[in-house]
C-alpha positions in Angstrom: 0.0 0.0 0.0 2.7 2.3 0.9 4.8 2.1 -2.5 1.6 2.3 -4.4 0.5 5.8 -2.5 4.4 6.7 -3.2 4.0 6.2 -6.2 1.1 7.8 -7.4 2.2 11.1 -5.2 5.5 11.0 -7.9 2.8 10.7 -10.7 0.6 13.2 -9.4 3.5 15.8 -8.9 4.2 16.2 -12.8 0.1 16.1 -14.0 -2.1 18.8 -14.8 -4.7 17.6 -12.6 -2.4 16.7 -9.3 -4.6 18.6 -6.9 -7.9 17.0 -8.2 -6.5 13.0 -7.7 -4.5 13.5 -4.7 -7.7 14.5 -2.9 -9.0 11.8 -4.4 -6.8 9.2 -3.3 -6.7 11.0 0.3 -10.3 10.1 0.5 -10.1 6.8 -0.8 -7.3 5.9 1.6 -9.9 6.4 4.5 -12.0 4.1 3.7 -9.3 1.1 3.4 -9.1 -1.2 6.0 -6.5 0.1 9.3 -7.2 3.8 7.8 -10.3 4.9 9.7 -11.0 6.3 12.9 -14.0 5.0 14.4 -16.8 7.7 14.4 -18.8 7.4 18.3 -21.8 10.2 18.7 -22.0 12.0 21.6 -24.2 10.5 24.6 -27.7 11.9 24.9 -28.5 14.2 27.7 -31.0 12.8 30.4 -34.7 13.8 29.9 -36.1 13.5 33.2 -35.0 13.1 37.0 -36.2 12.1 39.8 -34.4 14.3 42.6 -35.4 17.6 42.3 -33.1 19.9 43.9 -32.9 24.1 45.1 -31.5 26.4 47.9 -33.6 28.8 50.1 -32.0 32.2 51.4 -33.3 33.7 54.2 -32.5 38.1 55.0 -30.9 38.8 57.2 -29.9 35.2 58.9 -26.6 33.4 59.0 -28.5 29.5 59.4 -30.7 29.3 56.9 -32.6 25.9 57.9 -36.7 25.5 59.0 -37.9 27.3 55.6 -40.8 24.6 54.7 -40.2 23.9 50.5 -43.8 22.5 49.7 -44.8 20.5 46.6 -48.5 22.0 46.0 -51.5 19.3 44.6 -48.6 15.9 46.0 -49.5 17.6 49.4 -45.8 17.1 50.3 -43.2 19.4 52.5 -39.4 19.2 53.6 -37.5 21.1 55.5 -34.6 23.2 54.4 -30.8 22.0 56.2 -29.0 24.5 57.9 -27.0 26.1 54.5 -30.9 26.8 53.1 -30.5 23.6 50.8 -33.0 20.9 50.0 -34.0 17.7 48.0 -36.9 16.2 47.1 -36.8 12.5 45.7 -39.6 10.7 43.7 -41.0 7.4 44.3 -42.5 5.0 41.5 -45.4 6.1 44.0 -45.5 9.2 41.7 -46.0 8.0 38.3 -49.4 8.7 38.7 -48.5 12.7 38.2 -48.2 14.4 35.3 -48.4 17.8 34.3 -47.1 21.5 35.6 -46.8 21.9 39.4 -46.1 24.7 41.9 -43.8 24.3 44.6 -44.1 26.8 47.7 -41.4 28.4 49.7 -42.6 29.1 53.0 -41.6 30.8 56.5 -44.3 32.7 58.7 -42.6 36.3 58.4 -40.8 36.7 55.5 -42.5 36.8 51.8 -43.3 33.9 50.4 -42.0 32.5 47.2 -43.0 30.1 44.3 -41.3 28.2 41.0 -43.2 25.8 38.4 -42.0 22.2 36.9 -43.2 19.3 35.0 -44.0 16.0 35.9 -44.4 13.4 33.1 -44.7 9.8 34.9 -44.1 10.8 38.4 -40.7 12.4 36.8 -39.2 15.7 36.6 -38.7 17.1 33.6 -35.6 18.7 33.1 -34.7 21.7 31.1 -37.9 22.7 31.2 -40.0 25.6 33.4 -38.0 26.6 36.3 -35.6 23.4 36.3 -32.4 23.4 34.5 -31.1 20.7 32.8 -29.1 19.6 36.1 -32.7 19.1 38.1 -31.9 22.3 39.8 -34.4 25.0 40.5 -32.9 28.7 41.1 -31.8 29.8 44.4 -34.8 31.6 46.4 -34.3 34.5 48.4 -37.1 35.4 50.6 -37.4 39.1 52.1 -37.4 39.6 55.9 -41.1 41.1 56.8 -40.6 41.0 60.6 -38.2 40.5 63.1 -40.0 38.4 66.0 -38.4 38.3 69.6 -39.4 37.4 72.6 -38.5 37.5 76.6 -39.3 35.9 79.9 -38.5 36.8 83.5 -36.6 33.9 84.1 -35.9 30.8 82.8 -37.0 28.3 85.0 -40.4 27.3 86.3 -42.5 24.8 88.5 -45.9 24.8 88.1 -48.0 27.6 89.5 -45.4 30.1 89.2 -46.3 33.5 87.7 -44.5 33.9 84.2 -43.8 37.2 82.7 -43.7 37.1 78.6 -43.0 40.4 76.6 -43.2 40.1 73.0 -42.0 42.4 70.1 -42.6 42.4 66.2 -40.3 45.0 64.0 -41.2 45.8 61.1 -37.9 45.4 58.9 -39.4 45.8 55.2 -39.9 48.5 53.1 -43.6 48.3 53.3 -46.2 48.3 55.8 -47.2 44.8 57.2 -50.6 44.1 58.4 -50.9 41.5 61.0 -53.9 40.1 63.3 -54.3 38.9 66.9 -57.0 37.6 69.1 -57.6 40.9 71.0 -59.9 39.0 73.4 -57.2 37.2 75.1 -54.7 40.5 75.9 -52.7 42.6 73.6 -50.8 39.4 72.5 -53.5 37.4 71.9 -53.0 33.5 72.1 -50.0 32.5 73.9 -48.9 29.4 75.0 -46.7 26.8 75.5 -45.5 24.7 72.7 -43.2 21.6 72.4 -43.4 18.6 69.7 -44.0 16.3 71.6 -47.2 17.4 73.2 -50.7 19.1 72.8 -49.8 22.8 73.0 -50.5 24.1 76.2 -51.9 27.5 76.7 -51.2 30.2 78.8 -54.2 32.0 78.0 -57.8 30.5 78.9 -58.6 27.3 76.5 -61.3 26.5 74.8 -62.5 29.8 74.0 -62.9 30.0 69.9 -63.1 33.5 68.6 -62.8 35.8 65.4 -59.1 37.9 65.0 -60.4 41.0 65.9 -57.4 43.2 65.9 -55.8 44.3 62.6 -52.3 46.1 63.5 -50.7 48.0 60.9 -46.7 48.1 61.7 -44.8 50.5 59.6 -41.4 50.4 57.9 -38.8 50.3 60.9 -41.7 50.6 63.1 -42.7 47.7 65.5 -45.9 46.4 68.1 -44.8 45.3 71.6 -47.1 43.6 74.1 -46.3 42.0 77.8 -48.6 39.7 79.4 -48.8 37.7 82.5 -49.6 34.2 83.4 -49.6 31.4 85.6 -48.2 28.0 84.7 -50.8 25.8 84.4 -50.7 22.1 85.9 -52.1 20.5 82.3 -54.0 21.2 79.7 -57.7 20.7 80.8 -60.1 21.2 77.1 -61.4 18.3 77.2 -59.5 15.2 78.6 -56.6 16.8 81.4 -53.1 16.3 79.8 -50.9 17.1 82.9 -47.7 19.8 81.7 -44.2 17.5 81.6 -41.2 18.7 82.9 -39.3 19.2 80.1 -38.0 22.7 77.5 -41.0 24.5 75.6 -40.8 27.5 73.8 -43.3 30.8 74.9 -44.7 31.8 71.8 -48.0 34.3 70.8 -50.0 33.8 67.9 -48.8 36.2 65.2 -50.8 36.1 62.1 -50.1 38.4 58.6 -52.4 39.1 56.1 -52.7 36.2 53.4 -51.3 33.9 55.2 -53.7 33.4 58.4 -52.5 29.2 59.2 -55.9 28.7 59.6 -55.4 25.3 59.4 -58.7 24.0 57.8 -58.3 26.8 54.9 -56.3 25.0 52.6 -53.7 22.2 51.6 -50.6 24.5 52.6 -51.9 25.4 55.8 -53.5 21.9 56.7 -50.1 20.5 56.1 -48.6 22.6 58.6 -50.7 22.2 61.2 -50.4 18.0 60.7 -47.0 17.4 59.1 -44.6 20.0 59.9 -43.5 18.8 63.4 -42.1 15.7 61.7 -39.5 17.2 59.3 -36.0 17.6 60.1 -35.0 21.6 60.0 -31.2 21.9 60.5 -30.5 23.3 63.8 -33.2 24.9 64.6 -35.2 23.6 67.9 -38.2 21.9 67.0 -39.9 23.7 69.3 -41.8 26.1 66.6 -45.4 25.2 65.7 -44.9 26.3 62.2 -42.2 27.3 59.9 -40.2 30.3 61.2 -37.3 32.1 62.5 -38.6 33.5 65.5 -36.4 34.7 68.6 -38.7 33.6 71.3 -37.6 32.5 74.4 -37.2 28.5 75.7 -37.7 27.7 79.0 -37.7 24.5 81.4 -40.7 23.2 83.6 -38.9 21.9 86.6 -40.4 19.6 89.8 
């Protein structure tokens, strides 16, 4: 082969036509046998997935975990870890879905944030909506509303002691907030008692169900304060008498903005708070918070 390619070059060199047969015999000599290169195509990019992945940013906070990522119409939450980062996997349970769904991203006082994918077998469909071709969705950063804090006299108690609870919401938007309370409890309406473990326990009188009847507008840097006293109480006593365990809970008052009340009968976001959301891990915050949150309230101990 390599004399008769010799060969013909030296031919080539003196003819009128050189160019026009060396290509020629260039192409030819491809196609001989131990000339080619194999010719592979490129692997094909994945479709679908079935992790769907994202990141929550919280204002203002260094620990970014307890913001509740919730997959709307699957009725299905997880918490974020402590970096703001979450994943959601999919089960052959889900082939059953298919179509465009909203996912939620949700803590009590900051705004509240939303992004759109498809399903198509119980599968995500990449590159498509707000996923990326990775099964990524973008980074969320939710706005700060209010800054919610909270003090005590002390933090120990045994039951029957008087407990002193101040509470303070700062408004530290750029807008005005509009938030609600039961007025007819005191000027913090409903507070309690909470810990996961147990029946929240109220510090204001049970059993009494009422309307929110006081609408608080709190301005840009502006902020509502109320202090209350209580008692501890020995149990909780609507209905059958749970006695109070001695063990950390966290003094919390019911703090309720416009369009997102918690009423937990309202709808499927709310309902799944108010059933599911003590169950999920969230980082290091205490799972002492009856809802998604950041608060600052305080955590004391119930001693003997």
């Amino acid at each position: 082969m390599k004399k008769i390619i010799s060969k013909s070059i030296s031919f080539l060199n003196h003819s009128p036509g050189k160019i026009y047969f060396y290509n020629m015999l260039i192409i030819i000599s491809l196609f001989l046998p131990g000339c080619k290169d194999e010719i592979t195509s490129p692997p094909e990019k994945p479709i679908y997935t079935k992790v769907l992945k994202g990141k929550v940013i919280l204002e203002n906070q260094t620990e970014h975990s307890n913001a509740l990522v919730y997959l709307d119409s699957l009725n299905r939450g997880i918490g974020t870890d402590s970096s703001g980062n979450y994943s959601i996997q999919f089960t052959e349970e889900d082939t059953i879905y298919n179509g465009v769904f909203k996912i939620y991203f949700f803590v009590n006082e900051f705004e509240m944030d939303s992004a759109q994918y498809v399903l198509v077998n119980g599968k995500v469909k990449l590159d498509s909506l707000d996923v990326d071709s990775e099964g990524n969705l973008p980074t969320k950063e939710l706005g700060q509303l209010l800054l919610i804090e909270g003090w005590t006299d002390k933090q120990e108690y045994r039951i029957g002691d008087t407990i002193a609870f101040t509470a303070k919401f700062t408004n530290v938007s750029d807008r005005t907030v509009h938030i609600f309370i039961y007025s007819i409890f005191n000027e913090l309406g409903h507070v309690g008692l909470y810990n996961e473990n147990y029946h929240s326990f109220p510090l204001t009188p049970p059993c009494i169900i009422t309307n929110l009847d006081a609408d608080i507008f709190i301005q840009p840097n502006g902020f509502y304060e109320g202090n209350v006293v209580y008692t501890i109480p020995g149990g909780y006593s609507c209905g059958d008498f749970i006695p109070l365990p001695f063990e950390d809970f966290i003094v919390y008052a019911d703090l309720f903005i416009e369009g997102r009340l918690l009423n937990f009968w309202t709808n499927r976001l709310d309902n799944f708070i108010g059933k599911e959301w003590f169950k999920l891990h969230r980082g290091k915050t205490p799972k002492l918070d009856p809802f998604p949150n950041k608060y600052k309230y305080p955590i004391i101990k119930i001693i003997q």
